[in-house]
N, CA, C and O atoms as a Maestro MAE file, in Angstrom:
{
 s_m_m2io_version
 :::
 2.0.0
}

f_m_ct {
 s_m_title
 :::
 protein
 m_atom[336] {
  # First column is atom index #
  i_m_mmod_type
  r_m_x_coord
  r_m_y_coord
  r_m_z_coord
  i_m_residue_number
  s_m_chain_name
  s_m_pdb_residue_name
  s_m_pdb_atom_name
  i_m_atomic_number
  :::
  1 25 111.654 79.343 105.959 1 A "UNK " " N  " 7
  2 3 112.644 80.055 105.186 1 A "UNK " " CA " 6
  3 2 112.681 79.428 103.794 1 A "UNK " " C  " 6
  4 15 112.648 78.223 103.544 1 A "UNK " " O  " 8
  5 25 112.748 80.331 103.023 2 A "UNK " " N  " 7
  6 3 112.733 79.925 101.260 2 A "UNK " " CA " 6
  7 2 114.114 80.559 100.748 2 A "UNK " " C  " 6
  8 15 114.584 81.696 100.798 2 A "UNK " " O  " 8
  9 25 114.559 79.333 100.234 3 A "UNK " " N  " 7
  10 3 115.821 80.060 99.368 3 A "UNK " " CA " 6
  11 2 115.321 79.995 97.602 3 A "UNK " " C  " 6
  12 15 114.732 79.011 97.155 3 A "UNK " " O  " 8
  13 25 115.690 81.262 96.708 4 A "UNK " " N  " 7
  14 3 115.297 81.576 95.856 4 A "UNK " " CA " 6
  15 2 116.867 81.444 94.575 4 A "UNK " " C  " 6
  16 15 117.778 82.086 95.097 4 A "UNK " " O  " 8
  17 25 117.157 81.079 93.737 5 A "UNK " " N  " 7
  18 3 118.134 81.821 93.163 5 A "UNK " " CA " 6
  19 2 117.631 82.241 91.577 5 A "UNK " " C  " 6
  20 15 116.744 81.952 90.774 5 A "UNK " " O  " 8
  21 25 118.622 82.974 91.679 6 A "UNK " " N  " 7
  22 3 118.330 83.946 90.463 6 A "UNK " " CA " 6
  23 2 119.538 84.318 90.314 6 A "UNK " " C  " 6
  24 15 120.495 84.307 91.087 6 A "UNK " " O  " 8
  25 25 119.342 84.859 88.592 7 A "UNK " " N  " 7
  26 3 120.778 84.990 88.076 7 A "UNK " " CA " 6
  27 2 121.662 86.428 88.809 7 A "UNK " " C  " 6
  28 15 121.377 87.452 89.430 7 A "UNK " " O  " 8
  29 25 122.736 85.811 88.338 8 A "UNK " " N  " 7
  30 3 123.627 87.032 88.709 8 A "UNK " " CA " 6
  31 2 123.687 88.864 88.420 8 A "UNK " " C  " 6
  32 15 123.983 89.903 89.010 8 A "UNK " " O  " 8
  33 25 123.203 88.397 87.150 9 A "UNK " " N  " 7
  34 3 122.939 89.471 86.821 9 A "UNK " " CA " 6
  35 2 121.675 90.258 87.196 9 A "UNK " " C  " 6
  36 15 121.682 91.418 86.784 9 A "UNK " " O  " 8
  37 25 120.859 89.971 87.718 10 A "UNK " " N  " 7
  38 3 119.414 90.273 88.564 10 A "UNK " " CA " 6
  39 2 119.910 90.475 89.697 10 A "UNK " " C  " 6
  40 15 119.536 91.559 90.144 10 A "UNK " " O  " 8
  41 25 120.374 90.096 90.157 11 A "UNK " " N  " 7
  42 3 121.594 90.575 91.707 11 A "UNK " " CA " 6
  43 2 121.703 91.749 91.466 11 A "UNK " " C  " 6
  44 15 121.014 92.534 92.118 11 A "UNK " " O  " 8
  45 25 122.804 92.348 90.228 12 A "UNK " " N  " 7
  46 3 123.464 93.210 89.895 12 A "UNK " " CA " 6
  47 2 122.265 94.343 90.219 12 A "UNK " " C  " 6
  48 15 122.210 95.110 91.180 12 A "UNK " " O  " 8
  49 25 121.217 94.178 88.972 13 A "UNK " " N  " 7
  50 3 120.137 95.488 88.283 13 A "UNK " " CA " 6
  51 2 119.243 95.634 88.886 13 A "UNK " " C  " 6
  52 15 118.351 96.468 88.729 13 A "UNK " " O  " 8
  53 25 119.372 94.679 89.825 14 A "UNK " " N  " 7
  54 3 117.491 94.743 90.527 14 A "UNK " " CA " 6
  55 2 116.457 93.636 89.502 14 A "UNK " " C  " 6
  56 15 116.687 93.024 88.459 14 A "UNK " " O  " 8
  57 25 114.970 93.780 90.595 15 A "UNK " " N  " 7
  58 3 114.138 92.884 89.932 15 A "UNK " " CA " 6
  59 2 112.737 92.709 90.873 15 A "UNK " " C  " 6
  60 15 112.781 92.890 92.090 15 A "UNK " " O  " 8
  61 25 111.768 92.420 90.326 16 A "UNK " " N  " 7
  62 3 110.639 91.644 90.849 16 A "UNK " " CA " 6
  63 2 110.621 90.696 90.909 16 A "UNK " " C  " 6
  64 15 110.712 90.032 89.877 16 A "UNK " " O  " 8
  65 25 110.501 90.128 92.070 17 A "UNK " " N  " 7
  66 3 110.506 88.498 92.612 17 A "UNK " " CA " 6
  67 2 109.031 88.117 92.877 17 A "UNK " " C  " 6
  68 15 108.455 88.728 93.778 17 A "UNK " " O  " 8
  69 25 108.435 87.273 92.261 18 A "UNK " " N  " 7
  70 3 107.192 86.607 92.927 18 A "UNK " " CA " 6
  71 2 107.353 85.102 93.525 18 A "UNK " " C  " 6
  72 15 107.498 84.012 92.971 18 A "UNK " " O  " 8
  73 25 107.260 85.543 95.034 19 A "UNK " " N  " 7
  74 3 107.626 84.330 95.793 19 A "UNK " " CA " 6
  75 2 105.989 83.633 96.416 19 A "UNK " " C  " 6
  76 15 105.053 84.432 96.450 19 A "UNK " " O  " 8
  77 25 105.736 82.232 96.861 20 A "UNK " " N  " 7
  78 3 104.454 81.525 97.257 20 A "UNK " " CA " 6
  79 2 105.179 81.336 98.527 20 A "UNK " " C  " 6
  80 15 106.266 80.800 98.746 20 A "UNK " " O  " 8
  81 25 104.112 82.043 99.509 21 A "UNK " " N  " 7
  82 3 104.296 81.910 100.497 21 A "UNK " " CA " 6
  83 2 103.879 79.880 101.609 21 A "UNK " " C  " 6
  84 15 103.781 78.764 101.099 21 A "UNK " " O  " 8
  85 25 103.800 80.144 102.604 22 A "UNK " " N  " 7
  86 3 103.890 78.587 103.203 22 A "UNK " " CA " 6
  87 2 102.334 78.334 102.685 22 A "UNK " " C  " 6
  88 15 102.067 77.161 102.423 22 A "UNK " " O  " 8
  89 25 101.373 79.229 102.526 23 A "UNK " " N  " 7
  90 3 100.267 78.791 102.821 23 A "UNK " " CA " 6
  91 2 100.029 79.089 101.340 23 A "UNK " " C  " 6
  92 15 99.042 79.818 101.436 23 A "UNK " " O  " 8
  93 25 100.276 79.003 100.112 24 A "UNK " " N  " 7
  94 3 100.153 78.794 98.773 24 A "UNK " " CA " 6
  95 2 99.267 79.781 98.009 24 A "UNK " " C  " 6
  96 15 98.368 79.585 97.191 24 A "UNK " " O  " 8
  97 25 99.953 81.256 98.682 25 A "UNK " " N  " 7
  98 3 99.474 82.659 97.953 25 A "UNK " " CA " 6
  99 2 100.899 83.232 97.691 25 A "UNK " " C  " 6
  100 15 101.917 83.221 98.385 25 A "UNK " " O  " 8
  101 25 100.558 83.865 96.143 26 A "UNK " " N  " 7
  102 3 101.780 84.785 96.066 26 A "UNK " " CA " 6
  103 2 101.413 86.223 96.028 26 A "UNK " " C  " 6
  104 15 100.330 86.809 96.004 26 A "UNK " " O  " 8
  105 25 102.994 86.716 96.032 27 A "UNK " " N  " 7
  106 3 103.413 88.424 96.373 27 A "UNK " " CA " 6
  107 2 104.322 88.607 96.127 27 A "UNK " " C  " 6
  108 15 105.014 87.593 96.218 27 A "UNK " " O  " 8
  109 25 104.936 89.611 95.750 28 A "UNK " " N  " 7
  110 3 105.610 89.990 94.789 28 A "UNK " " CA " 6
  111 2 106.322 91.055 95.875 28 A "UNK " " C  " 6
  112 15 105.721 91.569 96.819 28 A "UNK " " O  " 8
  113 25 108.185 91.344 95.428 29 A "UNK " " N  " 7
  114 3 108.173 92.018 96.509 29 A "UNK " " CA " 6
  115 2 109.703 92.314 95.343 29 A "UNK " " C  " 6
  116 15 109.826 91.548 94.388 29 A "UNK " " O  " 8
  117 25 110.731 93.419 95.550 30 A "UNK " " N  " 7
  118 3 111.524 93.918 94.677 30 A "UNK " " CA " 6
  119 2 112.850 93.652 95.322 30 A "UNK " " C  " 6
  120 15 112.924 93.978 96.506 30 A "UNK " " O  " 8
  121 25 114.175 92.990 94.629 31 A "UNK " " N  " 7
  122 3 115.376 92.497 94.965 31 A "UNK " " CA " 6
  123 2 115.988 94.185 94.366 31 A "UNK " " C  " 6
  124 15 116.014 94.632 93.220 31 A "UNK " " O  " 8
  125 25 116.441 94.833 95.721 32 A "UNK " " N  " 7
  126 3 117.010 96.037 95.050 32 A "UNK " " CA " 6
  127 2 118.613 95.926 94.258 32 A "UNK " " C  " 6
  128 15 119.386 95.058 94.664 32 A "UNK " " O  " 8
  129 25 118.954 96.674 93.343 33 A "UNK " " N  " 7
  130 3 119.986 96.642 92.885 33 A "UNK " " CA " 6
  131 2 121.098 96.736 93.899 33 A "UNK " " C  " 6
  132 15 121.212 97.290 94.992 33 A "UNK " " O  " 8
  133 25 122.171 95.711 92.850 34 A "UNK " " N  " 7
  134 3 123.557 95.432 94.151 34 A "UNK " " CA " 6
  135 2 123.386 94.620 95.195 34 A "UNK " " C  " 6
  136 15 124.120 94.617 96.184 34 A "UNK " " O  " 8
  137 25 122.171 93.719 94.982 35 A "UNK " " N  " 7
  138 3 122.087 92.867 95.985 35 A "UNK " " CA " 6
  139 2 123.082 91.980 96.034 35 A "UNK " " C  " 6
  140 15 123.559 91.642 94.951 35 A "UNK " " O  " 8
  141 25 123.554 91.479 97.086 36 A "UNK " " N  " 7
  142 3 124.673 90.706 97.287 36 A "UNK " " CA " 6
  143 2 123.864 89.223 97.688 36 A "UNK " " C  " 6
  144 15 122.847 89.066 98.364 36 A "UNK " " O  " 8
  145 25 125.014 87.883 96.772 37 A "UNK " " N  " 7
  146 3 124.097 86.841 97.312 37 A "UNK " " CA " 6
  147 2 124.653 86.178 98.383 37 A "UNK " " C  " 6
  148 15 125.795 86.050 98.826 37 A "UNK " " O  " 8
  149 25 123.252 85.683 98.769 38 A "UNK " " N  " 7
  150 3 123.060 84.975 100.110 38 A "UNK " " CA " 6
  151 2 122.294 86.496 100.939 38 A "UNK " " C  " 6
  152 15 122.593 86.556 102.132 38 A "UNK " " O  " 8
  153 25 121.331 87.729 100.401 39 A "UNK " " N  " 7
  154 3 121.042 88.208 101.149 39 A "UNK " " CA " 6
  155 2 119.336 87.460 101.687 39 A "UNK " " C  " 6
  156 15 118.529 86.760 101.075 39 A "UNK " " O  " 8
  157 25 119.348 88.037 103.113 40 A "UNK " " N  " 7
  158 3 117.950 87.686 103.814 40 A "UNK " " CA " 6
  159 2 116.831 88.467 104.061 40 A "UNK " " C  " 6
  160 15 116.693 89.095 105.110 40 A "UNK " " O  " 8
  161 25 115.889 88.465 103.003 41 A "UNK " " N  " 7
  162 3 115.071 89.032 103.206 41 A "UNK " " CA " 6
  163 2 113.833 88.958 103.998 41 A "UNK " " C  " 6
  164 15 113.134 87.979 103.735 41 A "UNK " " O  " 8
  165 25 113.220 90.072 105.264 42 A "UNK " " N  " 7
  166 3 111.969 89.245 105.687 42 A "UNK " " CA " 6
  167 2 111.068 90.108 105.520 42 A "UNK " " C  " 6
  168 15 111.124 91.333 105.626 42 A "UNK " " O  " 8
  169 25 109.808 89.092 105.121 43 A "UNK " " N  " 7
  170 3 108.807 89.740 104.454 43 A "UNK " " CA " 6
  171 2 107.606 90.022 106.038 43 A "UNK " " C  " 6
  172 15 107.069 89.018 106.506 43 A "UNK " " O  " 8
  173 25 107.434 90.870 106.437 44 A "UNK " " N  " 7
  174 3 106.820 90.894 107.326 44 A "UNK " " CA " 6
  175 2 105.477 90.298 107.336 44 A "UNK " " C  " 6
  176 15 104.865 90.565 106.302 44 A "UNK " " O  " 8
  177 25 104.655 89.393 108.387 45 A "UNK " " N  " 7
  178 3 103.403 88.863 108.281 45 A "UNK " " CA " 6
  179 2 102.504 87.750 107.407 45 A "UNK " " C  " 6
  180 15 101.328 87.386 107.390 45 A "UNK " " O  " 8
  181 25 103.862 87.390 106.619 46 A "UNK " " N  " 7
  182 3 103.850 86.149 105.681 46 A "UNK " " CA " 6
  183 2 103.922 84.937 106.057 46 A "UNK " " C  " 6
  184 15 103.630 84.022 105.287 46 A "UNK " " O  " 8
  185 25 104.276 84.757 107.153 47 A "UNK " " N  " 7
  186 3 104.835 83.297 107.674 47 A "UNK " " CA " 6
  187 2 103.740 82.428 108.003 47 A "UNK " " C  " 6
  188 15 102.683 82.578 107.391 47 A "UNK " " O  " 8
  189 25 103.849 81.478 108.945 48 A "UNK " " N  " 7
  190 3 103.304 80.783 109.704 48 A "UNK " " CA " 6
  191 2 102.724 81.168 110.877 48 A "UNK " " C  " 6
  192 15 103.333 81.695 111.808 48 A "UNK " " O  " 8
  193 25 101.238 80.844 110.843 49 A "UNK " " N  " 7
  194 3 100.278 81.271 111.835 49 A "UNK " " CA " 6
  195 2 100.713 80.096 112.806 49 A "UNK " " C  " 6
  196 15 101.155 78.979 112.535 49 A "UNK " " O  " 8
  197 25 100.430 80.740 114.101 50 A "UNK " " N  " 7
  198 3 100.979 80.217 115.265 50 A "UNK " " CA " 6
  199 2 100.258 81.006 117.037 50 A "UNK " " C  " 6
  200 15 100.702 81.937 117.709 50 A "UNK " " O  " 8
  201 25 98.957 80.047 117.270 51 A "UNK " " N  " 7
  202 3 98.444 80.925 118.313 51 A "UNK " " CA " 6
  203 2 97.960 82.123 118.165 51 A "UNK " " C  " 6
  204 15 98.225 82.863 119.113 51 A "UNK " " O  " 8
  205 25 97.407 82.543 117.409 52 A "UNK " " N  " 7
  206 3 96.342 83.634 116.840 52 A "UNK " " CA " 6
  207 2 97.780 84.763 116.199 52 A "UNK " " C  " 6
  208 15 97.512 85.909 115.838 52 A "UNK " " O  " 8
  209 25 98.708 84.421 116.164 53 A "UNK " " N  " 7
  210 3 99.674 85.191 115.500 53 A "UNK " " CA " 6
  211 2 100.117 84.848 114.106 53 A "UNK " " C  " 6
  212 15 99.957 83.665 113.806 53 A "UNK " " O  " 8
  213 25 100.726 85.760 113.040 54 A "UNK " " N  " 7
  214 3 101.100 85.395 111.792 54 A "UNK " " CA " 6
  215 2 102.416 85.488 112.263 54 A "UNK " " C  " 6
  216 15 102.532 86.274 113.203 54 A "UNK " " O  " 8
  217 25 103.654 84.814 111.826 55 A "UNK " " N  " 7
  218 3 104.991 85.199 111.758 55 A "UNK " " CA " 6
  219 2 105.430 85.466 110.641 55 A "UNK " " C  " 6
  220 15 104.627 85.389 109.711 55 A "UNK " " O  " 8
  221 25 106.956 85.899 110.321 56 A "UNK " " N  " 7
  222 3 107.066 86.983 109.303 56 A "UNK " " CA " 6
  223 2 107.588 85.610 108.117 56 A "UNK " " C  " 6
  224 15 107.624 84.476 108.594 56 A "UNK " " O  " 8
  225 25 107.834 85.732 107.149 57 A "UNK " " N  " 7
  226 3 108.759 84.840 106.066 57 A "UNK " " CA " 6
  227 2 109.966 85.569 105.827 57 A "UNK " " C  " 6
  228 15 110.226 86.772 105.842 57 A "UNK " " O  " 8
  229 25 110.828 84.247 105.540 58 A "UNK " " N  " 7
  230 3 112.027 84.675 104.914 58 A "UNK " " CA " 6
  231 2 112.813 84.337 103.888 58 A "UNK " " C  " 6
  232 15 113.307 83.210 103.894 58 A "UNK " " O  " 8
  233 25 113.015 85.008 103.085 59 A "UNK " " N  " 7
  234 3 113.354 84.767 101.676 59 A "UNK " " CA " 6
  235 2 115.366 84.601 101.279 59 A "UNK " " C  " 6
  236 15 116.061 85.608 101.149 59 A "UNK " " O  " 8
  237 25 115.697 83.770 101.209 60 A "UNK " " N  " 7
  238 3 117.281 83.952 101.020 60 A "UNK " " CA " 6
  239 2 117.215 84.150 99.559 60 A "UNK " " C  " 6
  240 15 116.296 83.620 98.934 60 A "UNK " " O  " 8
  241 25 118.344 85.055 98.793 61 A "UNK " " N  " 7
  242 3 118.369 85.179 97.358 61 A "UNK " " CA " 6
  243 2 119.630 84.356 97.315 61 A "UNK " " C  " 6
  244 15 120.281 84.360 98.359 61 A "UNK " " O  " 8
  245 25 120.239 83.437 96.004 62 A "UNK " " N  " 7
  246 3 121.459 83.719 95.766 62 A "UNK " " CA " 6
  247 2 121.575 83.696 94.569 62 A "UNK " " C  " 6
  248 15 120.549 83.671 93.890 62 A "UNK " " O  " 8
  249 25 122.967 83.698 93.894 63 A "UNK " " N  " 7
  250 3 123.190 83.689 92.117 63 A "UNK " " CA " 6
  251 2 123.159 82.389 92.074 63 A "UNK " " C  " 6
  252 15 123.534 81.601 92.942 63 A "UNK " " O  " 8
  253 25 122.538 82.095 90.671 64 A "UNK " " N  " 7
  254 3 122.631 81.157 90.318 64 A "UNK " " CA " 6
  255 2 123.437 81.127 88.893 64 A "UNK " " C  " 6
  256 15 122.941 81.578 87.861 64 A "UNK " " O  " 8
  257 25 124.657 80.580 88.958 65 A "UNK " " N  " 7
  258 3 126.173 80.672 88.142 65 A "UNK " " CA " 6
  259 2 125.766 79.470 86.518 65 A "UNK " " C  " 6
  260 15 125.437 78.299 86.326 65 A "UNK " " O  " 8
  261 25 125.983 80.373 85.921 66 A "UNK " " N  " 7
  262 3 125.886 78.917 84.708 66 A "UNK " " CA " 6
  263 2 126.658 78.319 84.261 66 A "UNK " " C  " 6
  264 15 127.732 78.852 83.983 66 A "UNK " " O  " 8
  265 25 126.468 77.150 84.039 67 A "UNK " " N  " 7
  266 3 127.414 75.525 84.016 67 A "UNK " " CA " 6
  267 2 128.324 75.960 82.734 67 A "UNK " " C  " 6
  268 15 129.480 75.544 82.803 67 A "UNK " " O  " 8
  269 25 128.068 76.566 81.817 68 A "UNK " " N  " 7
  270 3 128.971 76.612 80.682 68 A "UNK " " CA " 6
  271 2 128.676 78.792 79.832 68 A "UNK " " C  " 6
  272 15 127.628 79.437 79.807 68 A "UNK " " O  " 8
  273 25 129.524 79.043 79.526 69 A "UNK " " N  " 7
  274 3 129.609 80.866 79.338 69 A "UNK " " CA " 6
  275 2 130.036 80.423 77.871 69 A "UNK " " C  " 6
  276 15 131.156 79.939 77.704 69 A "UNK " " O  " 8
  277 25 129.151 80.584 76.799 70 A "UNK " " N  " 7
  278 3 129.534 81.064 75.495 70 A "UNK " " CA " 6
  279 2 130.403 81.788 75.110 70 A "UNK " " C  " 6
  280 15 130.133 82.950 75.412 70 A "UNK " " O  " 8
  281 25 131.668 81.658 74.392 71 A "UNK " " N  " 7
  282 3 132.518 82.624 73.913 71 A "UNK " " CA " 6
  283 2 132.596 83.705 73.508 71 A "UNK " " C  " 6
  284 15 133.595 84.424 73.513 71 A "UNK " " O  " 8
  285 25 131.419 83.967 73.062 72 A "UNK " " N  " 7
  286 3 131.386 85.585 72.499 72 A "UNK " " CA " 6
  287 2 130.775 85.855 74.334 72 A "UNK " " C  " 6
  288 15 131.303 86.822 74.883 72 A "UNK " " O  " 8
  289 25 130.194 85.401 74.818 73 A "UNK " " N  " 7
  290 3 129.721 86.382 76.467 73 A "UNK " " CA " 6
  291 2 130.863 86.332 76.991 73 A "UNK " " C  " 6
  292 15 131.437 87.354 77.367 73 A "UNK " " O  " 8
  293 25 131.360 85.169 77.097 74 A "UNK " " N  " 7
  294 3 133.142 85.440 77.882 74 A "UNK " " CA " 6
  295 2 133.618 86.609 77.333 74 A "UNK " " C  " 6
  296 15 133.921 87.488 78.141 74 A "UNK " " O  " 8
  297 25 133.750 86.823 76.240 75 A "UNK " " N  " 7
  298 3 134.442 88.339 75.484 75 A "UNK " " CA " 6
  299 2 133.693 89.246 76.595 75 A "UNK " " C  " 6
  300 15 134.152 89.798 77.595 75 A "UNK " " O  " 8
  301 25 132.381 89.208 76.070 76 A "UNK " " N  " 7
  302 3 131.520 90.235 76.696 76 A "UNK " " CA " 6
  303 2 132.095 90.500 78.124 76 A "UNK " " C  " 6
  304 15 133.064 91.241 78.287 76 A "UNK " " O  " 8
  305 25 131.471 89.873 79.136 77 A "UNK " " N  " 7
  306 3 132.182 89.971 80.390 77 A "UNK " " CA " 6
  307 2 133.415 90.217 80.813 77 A "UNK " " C  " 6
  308 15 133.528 90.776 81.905 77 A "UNK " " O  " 8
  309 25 134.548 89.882 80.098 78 A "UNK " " N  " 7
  310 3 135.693 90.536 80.328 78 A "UNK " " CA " 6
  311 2 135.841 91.736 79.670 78 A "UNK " " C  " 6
  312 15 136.831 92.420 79.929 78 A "UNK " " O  " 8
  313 25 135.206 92.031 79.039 79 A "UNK " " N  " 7
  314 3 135.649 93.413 78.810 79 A "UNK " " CA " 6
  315 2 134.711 94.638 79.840 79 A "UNK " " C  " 6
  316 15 135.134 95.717 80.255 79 A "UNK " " O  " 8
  317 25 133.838 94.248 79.972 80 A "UNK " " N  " 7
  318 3 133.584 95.308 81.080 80 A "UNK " " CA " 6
  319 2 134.142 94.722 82.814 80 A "UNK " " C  " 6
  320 15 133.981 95.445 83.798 80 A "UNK " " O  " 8
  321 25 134.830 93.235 82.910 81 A "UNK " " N  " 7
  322 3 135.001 92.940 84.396 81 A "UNK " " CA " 6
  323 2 135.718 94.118 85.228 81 A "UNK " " C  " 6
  324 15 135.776 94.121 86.458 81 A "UNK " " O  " 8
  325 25 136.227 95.067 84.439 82 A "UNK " " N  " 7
  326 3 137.159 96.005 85.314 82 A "UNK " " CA " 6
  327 2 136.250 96.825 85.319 82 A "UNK " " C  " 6
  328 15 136.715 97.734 86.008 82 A "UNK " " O  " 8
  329 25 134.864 97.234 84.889 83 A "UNK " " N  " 7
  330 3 134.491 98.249 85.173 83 A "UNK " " CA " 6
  331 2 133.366 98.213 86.050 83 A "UNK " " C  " 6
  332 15 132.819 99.293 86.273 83 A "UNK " " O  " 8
  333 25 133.088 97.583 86.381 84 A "UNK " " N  " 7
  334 3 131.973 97.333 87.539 84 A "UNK " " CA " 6
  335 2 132.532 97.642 88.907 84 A "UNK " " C  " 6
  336 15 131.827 97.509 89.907 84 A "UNK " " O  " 8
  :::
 }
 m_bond[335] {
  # First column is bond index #
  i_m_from
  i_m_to
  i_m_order
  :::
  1 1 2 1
  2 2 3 1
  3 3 4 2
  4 3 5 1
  5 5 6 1
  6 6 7 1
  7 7 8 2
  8 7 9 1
  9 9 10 1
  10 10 11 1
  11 11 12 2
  12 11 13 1
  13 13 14 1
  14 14 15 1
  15 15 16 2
  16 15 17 1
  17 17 18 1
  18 18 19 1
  19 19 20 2
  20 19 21 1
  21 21 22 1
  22 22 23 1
  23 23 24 2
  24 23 25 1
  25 25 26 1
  26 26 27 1
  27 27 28 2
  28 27 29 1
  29 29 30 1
  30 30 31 1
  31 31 32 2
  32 31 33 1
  33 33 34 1
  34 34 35 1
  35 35 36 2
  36 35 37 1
  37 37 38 1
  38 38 39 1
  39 39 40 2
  40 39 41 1
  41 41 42 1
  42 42 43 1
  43 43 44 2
  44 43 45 1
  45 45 46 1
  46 46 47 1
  47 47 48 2
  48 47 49 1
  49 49 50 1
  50 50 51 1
  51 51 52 2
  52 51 53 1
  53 53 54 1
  54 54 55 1
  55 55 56 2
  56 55 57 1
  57 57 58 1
  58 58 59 1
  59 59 60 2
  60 59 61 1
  61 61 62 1
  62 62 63 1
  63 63 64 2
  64 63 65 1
  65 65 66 1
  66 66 67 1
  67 67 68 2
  68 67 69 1
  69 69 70 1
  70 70 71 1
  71 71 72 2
  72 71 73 1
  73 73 74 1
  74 74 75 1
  75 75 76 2
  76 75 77 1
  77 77 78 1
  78 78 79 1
  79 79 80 2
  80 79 81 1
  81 81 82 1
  82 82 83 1
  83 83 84 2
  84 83 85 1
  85 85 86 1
  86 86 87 1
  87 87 88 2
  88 87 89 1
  89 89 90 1
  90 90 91 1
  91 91 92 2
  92 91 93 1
  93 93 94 1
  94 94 95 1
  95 95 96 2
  96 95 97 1
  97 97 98 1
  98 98 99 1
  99 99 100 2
  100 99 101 1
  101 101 102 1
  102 102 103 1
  103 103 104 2
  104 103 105 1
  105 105 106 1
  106 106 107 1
  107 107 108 2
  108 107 109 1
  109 109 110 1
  110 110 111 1
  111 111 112 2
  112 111 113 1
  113 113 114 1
  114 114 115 1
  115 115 116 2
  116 115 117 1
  117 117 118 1
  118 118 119 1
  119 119 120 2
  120 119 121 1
  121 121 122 1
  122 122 123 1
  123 123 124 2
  124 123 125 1
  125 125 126 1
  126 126 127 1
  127 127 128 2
  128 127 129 1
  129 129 130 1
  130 130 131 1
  131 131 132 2
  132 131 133 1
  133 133 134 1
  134 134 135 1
  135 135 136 2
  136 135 137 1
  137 137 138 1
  138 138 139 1
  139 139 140 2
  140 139 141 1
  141 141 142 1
  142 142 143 1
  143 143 144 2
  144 143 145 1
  145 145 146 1
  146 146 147 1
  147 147 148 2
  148 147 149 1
  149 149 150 1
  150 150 151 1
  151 151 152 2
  152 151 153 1
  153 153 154 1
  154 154 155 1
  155 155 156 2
  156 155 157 1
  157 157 158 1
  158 158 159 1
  159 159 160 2
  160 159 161 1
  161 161 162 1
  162 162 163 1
  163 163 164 2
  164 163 165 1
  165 165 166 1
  166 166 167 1
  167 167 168 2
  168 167 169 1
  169 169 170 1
  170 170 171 1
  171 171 172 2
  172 171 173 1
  173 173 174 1
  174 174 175 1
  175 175 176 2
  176 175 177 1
  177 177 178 1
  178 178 179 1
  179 179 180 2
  180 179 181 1
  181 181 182 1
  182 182 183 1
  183 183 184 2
  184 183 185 1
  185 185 186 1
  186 186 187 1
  187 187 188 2
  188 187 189 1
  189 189 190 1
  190 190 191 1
  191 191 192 2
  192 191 193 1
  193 193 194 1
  194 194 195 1
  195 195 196 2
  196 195 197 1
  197 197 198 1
  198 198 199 1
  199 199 200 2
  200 199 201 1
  201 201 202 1
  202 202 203 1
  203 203 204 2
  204 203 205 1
  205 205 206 1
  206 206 207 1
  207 207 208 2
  208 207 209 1
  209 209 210 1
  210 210 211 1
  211 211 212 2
  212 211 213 1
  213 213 214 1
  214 214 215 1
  215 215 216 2
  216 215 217 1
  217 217 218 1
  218 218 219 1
  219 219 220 2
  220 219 221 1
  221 221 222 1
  222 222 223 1
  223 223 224 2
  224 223 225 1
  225 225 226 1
  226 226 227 1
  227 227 228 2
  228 227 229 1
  229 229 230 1
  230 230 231 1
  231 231 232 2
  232 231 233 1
  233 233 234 1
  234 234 235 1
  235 235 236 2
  236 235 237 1
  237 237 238 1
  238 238 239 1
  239 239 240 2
  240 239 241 1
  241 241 242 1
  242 242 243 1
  243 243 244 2
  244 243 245 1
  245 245 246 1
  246 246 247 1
  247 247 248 2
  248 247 249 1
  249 249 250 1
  250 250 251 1
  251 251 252 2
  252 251 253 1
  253 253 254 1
  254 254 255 1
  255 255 256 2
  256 255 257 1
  257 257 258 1
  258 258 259 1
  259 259 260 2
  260 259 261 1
  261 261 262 1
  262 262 263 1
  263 263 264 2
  264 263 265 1
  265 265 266 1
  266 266 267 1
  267 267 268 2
  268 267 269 1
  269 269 270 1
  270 270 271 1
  271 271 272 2
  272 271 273 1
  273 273 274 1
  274 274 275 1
  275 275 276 2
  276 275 277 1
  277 277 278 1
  278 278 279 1
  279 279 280 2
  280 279 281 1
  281 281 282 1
  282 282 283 1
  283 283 284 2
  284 283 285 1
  285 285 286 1
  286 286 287 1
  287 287 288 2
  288 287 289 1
  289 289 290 1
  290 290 291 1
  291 291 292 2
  292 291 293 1
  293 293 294 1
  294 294 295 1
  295 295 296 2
  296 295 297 1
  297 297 298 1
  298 298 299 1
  299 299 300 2
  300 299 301 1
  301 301 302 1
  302 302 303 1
  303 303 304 2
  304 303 305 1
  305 305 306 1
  306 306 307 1
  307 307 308 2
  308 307 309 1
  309 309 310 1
  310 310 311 1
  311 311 312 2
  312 311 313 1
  313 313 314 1
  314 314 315 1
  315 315 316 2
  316 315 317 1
  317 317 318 1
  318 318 319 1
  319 319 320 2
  320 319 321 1
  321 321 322 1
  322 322 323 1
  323 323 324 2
  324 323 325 1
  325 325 326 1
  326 326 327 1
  327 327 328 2
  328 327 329 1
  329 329 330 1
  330 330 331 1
  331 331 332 2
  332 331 333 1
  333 333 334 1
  334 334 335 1
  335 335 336 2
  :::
 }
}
C-alpha cells in the first residue's frame, strides 16, 4: 500500500497521478474530481507477485494542507468558502 498526498485542491478538480509501483515501473492512473481524502484506490494487477500470481496495488490519496496561506489567498478562499 502507497500513500500519496497531493494538494487539496487536486482533490477538488481532478488529476493525473503517476505512481511507481513495488517493482519500480510507473503508470499513470486519474484521481477523479471530488475526491475525498484518505480515498483507496486499487489498481488492479500491480502488486506483488506471489506464487505465479500478481496482486493488485493500493494507492491511498490525501490533502496535503499548507503550513502557512498568504493573505491575499486567505481573501481568495473565503470568498468563494460558501460556494463550494
Amino acid at each position: 500500500m502507497k500513500t500519496i498526498e497531493v494538494s487539496v485542491f487536486d482533490l477538488i478538480l481532478g488529476m493525473k497521478l503517476d505512481v511507481e509501483t513495488v517493482y519500480s515501473k510507473h503508470l499513470s492512473f486519474t484521481i477523479p474530481v471530488g475526491t475525498k481524502h484518505g480515498t483507496k484506490f486499487r489498481i488492479k494487477g500491480k502488486g506483488r507477485q506471489s506464487g505465479g500470481k500478481t496482486g493488485d496495488m493500493y494507492v491511498i490519496v490525501e490533502a496535503k494542507m499548507p503550513k502557512e496561506v498568504p493573505e491575499d489567498v486567505r481573501k481568495l478562499l473565503e470568498s468563494i468558502k460558501y460556494r463550494l
